[in-house]
Backbone bond lengths (Angstrom), bond angles and torsions (degrees), N, CA, C in turn:
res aa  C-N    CA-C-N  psi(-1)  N-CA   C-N-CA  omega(-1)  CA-C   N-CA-C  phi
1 X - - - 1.479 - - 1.537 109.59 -
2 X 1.243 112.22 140.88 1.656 121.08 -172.89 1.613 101.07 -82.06
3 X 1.586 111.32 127.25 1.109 118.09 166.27 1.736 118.37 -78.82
4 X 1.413 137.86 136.90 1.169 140.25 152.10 1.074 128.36 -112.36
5 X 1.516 104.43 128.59 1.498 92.56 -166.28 1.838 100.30 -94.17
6 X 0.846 104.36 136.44 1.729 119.30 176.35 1.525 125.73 -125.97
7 X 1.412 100.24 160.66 1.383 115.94 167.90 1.498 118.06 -126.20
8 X 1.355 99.41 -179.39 1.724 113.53 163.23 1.452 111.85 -100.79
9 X 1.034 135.97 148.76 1.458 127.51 164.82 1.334 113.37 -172.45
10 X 1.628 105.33 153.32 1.509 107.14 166.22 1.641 107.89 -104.44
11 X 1.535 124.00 108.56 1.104 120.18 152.77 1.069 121.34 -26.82
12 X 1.781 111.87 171.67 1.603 140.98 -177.87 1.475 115.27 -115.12
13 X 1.306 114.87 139.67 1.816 93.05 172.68 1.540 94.00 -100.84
14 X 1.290 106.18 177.55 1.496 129.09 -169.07 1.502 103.80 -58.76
15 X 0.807 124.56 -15.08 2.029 125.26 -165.59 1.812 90.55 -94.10
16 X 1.602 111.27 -47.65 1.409 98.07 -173.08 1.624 118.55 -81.94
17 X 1.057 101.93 -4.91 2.036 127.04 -178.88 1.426 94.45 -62.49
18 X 1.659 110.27 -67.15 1.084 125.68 -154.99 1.861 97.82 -80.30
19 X 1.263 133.09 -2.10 1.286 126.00 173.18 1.873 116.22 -93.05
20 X 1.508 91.48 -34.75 1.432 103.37 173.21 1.459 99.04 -86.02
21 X 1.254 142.92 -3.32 1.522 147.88 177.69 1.952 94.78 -74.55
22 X 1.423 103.43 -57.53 1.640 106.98 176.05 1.281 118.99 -66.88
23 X 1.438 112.45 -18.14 1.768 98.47 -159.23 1.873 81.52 -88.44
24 X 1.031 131.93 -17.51 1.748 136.08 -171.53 1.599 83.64 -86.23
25 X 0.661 121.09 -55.19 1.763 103.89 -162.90 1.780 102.59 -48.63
26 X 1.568 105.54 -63.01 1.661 116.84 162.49 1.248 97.36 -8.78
27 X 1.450 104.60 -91.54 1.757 96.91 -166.70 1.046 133.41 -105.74
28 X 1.563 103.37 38.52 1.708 106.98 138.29 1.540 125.31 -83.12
29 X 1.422 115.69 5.11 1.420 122.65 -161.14 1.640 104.04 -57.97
30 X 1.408 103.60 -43.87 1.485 141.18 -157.29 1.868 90.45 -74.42
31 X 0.757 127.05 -24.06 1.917 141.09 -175.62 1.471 98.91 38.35
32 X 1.465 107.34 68.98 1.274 118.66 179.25 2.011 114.08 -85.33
33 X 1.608 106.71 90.60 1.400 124.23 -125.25 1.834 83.89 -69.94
34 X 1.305 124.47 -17.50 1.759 127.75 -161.23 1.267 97.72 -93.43
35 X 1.360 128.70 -13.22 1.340 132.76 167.78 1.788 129.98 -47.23
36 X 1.174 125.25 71.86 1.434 91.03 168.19 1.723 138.13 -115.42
37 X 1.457 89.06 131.10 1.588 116.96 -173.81 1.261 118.76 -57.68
38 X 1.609 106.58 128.56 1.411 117.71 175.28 1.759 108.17 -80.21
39 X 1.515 103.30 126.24 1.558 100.04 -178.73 2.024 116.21 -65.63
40 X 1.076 108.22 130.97 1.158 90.10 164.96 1.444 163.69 25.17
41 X 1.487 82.22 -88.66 1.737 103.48 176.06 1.573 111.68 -87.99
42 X 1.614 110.29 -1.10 1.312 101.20 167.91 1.123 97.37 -99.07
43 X 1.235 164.30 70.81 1.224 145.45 175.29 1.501 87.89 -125.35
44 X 1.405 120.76 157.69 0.988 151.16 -160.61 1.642 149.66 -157.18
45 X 1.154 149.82 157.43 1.314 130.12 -170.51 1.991 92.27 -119.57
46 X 1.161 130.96 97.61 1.590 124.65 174.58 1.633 119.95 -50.68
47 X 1.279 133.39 126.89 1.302 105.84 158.64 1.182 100.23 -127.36
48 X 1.338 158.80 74.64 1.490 152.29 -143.41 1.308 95.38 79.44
49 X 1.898 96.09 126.48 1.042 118.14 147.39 1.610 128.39 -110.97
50 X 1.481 136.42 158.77 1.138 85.23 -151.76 1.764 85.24 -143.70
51 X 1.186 121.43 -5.65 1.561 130.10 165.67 1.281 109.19 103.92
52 X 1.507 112.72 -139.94 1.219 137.55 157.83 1.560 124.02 -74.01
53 X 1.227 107.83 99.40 1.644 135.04 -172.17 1.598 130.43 -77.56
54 X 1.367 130.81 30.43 1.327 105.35 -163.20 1.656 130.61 -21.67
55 X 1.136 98.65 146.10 1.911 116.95 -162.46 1.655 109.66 -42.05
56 X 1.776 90.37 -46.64 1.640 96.28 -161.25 1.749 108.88 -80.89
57 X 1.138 101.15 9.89 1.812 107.91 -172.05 1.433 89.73 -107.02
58 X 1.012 140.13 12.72 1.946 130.19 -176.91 1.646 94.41 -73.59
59 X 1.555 111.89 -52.79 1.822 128.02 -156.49 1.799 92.00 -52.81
60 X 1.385 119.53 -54.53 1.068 120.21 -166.99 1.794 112.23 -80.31
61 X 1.178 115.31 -28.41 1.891 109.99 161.13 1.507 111.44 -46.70
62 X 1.414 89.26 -66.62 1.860 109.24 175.70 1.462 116.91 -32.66
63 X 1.297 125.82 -48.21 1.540 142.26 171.89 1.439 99.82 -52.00
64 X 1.586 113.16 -68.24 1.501 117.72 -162.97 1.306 102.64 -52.63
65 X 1.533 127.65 -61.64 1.393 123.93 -164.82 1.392 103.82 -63.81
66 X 1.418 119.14 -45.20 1.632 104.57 176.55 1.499 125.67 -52.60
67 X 1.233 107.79 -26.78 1.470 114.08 -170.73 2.036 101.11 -89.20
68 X 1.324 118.15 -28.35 1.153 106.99 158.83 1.510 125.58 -62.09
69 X 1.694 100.89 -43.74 1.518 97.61 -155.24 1.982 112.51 -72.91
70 X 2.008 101.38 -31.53 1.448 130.27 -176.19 1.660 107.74 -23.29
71 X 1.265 120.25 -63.39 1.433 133.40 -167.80 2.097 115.81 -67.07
72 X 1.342 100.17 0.53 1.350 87.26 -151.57 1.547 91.98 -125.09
73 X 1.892 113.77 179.37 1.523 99.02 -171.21 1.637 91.28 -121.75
74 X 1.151 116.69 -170.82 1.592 133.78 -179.25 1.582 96.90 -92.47
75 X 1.325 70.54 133.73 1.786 82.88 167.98 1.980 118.17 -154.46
76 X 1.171 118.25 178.92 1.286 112.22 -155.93 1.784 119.03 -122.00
77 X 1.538 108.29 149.05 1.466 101.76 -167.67 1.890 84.61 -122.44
78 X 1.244 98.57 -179.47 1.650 107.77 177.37 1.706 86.37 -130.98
79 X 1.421 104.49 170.01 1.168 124.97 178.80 1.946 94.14 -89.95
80 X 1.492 110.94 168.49 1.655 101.88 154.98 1.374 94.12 -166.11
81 X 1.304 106.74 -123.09 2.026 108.34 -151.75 1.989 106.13 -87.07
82 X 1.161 84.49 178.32 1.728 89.65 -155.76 1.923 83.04 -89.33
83 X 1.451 103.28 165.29 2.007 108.11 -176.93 1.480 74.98 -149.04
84 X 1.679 92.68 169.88 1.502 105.39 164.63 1.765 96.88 -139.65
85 X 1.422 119.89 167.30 1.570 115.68 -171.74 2.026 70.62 -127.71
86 X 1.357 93.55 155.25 1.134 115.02 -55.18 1.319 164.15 -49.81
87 X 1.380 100.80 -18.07 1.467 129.99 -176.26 1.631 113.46 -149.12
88 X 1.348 129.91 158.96 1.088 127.98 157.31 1.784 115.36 -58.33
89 X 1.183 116.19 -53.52 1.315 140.56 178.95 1.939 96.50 -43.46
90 X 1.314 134.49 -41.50 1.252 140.37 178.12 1.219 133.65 -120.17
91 X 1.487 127.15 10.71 1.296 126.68 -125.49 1.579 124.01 -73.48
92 X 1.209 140.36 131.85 1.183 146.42 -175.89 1.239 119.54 -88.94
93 X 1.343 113.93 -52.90 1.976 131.78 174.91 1.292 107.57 -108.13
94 X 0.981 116.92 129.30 1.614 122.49 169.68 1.864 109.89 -102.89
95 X 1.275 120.04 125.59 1.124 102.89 -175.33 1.758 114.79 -168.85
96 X 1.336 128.54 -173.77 1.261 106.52 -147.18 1.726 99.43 -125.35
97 X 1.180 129.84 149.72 1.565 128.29 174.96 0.927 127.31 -96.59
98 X 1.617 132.39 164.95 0.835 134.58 -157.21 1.722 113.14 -140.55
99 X 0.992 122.72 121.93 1.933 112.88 175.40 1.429 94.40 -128.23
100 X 1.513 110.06 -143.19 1.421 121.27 -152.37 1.720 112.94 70.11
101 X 1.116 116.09 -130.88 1.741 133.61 -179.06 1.046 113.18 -43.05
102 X 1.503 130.77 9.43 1.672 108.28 -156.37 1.430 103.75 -72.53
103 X 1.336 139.90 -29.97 1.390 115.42 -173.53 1.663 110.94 -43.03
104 X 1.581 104.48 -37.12 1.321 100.62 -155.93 2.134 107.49 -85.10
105 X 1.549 105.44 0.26 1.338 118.72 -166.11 1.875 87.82 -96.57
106 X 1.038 100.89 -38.30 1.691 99.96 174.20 1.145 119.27 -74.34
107 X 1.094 134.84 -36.43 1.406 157.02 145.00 1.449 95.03 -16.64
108 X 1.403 126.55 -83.45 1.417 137.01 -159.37 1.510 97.61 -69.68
109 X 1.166 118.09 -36.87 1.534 109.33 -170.98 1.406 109.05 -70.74
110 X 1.212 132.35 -60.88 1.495 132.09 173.03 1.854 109.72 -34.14
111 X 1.650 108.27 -67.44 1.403 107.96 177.24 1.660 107.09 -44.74
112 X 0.935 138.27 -41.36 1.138 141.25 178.43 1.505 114.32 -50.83
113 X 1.511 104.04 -51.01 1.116 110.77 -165.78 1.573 110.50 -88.63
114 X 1.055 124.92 -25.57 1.538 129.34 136.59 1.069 138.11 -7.03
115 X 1.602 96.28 -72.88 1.657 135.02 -176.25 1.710 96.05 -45.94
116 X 1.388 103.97 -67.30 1.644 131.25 -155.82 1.778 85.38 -79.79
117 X 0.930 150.97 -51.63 1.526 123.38 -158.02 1.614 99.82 -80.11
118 X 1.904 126.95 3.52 0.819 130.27 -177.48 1.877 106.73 -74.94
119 X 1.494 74.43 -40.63 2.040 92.85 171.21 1.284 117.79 -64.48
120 X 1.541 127.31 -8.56 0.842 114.78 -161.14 1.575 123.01 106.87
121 X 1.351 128.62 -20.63 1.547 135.14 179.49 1.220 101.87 -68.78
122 X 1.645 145.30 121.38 1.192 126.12 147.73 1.610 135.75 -64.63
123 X 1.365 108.78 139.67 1.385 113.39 -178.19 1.379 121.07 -69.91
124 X 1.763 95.49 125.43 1.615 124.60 178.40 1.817 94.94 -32.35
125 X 1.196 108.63 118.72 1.652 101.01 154.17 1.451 115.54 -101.24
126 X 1.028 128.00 54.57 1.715 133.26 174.25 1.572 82.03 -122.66
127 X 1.791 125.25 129.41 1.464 110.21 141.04 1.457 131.63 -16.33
128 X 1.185 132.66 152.80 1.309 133.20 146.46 1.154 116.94 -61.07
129 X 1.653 127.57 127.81 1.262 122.82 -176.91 1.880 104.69 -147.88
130 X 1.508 93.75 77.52 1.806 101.11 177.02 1.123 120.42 -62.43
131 X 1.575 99.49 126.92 1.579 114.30 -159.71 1.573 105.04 -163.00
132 X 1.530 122.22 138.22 1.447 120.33 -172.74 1.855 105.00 -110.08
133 X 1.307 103.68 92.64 1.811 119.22 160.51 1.477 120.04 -16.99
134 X 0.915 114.40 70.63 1.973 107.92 173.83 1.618 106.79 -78.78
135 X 1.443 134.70 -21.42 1.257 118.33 -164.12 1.478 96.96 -170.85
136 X 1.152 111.91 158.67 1.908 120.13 -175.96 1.931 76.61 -144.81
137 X 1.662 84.77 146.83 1.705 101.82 -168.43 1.853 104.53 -107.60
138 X 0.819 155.22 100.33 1.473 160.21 -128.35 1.561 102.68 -91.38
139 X 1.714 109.65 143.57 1.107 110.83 -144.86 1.619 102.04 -68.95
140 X 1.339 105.25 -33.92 1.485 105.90 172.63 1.462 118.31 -49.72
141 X 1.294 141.16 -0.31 1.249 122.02 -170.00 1.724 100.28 -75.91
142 X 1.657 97.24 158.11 1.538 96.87 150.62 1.054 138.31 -63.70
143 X 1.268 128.58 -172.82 1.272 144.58 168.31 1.797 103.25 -86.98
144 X 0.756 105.86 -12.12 1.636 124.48 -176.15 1.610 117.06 -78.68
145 X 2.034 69.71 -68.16 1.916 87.93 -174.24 1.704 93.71 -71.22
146 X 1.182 140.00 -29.59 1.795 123.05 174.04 1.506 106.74 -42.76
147 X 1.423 95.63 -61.73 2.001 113.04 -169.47 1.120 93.67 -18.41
148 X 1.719 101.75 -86.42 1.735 123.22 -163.39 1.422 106.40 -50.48
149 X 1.333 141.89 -41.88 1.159 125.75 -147.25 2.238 93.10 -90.60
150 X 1.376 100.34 -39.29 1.419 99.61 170.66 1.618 118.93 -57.62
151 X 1.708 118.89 -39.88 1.405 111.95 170.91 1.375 110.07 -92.81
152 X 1.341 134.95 38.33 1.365 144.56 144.46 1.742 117.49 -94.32
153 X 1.522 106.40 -44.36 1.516 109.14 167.70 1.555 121.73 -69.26
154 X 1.382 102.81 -44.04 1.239 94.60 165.43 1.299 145.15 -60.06
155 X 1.302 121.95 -36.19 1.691 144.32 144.68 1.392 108.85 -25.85
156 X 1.291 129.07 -40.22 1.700 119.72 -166.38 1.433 104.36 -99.93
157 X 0.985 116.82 151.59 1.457 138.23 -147.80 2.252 88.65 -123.25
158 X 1.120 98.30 139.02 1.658 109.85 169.54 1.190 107.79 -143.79
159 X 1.459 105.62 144.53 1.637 106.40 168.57 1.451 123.48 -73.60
160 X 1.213 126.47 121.20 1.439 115.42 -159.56 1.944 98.40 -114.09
161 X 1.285 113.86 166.57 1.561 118.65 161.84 1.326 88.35 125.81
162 X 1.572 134.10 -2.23 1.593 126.72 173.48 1.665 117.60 -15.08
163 X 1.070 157.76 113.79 1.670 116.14 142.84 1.228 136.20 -53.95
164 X 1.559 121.28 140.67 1.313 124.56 168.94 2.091 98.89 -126.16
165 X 1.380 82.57 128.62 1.693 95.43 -156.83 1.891 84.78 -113.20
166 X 1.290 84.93 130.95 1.826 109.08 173.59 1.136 105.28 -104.36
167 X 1.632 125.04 107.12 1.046 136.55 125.15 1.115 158.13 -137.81
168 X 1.724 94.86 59.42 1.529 144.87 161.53 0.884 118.55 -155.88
169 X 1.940 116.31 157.03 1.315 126.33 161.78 1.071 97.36 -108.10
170 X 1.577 124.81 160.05 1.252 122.54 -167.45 1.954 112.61 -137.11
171 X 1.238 129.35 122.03 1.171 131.97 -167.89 2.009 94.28 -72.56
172 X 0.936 141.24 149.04 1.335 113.30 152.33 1.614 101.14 -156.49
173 X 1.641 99.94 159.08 1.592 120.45 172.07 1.492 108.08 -70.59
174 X 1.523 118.52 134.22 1.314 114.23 143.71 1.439 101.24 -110.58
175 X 1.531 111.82 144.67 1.373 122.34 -164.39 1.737 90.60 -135.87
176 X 1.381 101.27 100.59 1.798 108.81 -171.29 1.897 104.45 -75.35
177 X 1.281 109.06 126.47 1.670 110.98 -169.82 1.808 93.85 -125.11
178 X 1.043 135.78 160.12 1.423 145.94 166.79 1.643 106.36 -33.56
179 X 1.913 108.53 -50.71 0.871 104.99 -160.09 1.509 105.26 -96.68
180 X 0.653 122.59 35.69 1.764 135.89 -169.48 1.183 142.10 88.87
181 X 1.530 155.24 168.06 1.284 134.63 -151.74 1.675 116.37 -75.33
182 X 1.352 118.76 121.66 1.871 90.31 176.71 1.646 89.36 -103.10
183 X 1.666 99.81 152.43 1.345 112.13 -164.37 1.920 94.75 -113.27
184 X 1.713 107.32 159.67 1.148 97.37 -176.55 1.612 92.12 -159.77
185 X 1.330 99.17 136.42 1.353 93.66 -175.08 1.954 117.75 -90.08
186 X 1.357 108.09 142.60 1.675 119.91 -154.33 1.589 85.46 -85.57
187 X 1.403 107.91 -65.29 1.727 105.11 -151.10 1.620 80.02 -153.93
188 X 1.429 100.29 161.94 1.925 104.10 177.70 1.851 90.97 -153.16
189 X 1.512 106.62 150.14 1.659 108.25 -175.16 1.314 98.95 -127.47
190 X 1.487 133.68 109.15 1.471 146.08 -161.82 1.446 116.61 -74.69
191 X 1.185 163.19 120.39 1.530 160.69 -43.45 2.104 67.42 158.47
192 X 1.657 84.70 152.66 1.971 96.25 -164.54 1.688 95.22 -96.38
193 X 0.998 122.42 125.78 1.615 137.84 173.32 1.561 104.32 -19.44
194 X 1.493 128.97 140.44 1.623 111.79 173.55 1.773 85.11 -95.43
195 X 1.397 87.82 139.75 1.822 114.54 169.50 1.283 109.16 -48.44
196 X 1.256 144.64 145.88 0.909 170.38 -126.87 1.597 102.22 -112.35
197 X 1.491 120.65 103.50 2.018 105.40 -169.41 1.694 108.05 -72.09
């Protein structure tokens, strides 16, 4: 049986791709060489991850998230200031935040995560902490090269309050290649139109 490895996620549309496309250019200026950058169009919002998948278990993920997501409407997050996990003081991930809706983004993530440990997935014990990945810092860096490259990100200023509008959750493939993961989406369950004020 074919393993897939998958996630949960809420995609990006092209307007917020192309904003987190600029805020990476920003700080690549600095050609911080231990850096490596998440492209673009992979970027993503995680809510469950979920590993190695046998094939014939996708139909029944697909169900769960649909049956979570079915009842509920779209609603909206903004982009805002840049974080690093773990700390500024060390940083490993460099990456970007998110407010607006979250009660209602936590909301979906728990039901989700519910849904799926019902299947059998065990539940993430790290909080949920929604956040969009621009860069992972390589284990070789210094203690040096962190410093500088953390008081270089921090120094630049972005305009933040973007919207990023949910209306989908998204099942998706990561398909691990030499040259990095290409992602592909399996199945996605659409969030109900907001009514018209």
């Amino acid at each position: 049986m074919e393993l897939v490895r998958s996630f949960v996620a809420v995609n990006l549309s092209p307007e917020v791709r192309t904003t987190l496309a600029s805020i990476e250019e920003r700080l690549k200026e600095r050609q911080h060489r231990f850096v490596k950058w998440v492209e673009p169009e992979s970027i993503h919002m995680t809510l469950k991850f979920l590993g190695n998948v046998p094939q014939d278990r996708i139909p029944a993920i697909a169900t769960a998230i649909g049956t979570v997501v079915e009842p509920l409407t779209e609603f909206s997050l903004r982009l805002e200031s840049l974080g690093a996990f773990p700390n500024w003081q060390r940083p490993q991930v460099v990456w970007v935040g998110v407010g607006g809706e979250l009660d209602r983004l936590e909301m979906i993530q728990e039901h989700i995560e519910e849904a799926l440990c019902a299947l059998g997935f065990p539940r993430e014990r790290r909080r949920f902490s929604p956040h969009l990945t621009l860069g992972r810092i390589r284990d070789q860096a210094s203690g040096e090269d962190r410093r500088q490259f953390a008081a270089w990100t921090q120094s630049l200023n972005f305009e933040t309050g973007q919207p990023v509008e949910v209306r989908r959750i998204s099942l998706i493939r990561s398909k691990l290649t030499p040259g990095g993961p290409i992602y592909s989406e399996l199945t996605s369950a659409a969030l109900k139109q907001k009514s018209p004020d």
